[in-house]
KOLFIGU-477112 format. One record per residue: residue in one letter; x, y, z of N, C-alpha, C in turn. Coordinates in steps of 0.02 Angstrom, whole numbers, padded with zeros to 5 digits, always signed. Layout:
! residues N
aXYZXYZXYZ/...
This chain:
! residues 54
x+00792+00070-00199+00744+00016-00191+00674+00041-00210/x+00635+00008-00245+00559+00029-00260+00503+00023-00184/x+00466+00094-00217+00455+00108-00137+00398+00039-00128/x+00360+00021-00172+00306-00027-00194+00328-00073-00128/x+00404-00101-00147+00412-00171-00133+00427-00150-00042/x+00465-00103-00026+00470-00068+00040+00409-00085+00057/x+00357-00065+00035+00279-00040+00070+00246-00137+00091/x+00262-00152+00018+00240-00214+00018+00276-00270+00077/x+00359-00237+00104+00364-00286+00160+00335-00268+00240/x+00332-00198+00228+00299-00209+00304+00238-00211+00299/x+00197-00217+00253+00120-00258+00265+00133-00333+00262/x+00169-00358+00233+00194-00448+00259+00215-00443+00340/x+00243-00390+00377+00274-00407+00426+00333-00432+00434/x+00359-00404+00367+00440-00424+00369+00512-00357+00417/x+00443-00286+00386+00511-00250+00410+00451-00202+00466/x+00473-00151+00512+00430-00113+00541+00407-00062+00513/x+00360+00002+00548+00337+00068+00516+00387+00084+00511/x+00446+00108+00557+00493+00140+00571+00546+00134+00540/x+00564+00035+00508+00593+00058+00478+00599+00062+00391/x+00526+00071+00366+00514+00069+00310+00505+00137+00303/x+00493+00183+00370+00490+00257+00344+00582+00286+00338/x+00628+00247+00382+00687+00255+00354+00726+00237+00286/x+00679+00184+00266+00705+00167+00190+00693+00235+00135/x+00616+00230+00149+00608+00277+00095+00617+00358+00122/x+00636+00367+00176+00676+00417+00185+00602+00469+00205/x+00550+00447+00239+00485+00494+00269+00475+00474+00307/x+00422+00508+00359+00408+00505+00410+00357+00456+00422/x+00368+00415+00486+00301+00387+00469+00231+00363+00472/x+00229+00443+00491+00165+00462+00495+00135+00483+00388/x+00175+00498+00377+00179+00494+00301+00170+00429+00266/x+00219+00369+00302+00212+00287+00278+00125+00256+00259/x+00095+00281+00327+00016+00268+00345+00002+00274+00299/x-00003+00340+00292-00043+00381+00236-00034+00347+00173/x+00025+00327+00147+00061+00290+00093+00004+00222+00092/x+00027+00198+00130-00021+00134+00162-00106+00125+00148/x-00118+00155+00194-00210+00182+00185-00235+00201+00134/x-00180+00234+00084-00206+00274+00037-00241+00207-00011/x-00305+00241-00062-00303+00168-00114-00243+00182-00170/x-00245+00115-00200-00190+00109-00224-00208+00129-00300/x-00147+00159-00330-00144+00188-00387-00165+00135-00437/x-00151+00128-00519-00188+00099-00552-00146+00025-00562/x-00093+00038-00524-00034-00025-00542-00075-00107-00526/x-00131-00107-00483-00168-00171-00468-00237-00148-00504/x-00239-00219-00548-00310-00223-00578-00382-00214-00534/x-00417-00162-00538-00464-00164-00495-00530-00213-00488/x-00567-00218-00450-00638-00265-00465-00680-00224-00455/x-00741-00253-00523-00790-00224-00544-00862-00261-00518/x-00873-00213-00485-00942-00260-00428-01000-00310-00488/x-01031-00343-00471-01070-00369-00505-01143-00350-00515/x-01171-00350-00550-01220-00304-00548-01262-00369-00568/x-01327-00366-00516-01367-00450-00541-01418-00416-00591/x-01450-00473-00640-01467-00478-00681-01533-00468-00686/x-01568-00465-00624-01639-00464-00620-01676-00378-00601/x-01605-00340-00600-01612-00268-00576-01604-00235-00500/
């Protein structure tokens, strides 16, 4: 299973820490970290706006 979509259900609140650190087979105190971390380049990022007057 892609770990993405794992990660992505227990931030919906579909599955728990516990047992999304059993899917992907870590601890999960490791999951967090997974979690918290920012996210790699797979989501388009936003580029602050910078106003026009300086």
């Amino acid at each position: 299973m892609d770990k993405r979509k794992v990660i992505e259900a227990y931030q919906r609140g579909f599955i728990t820490i516990k047992e999304c650190a059993q899917i992907l087979g870590i601890d999960s105190l490791e999951v967090m970290g997974m979690v918290s971390a920012p996210q790699g380049m797979d989501r388009p990022r936003s580029i602050p706006r910078q106003s026009l007057n300086g």
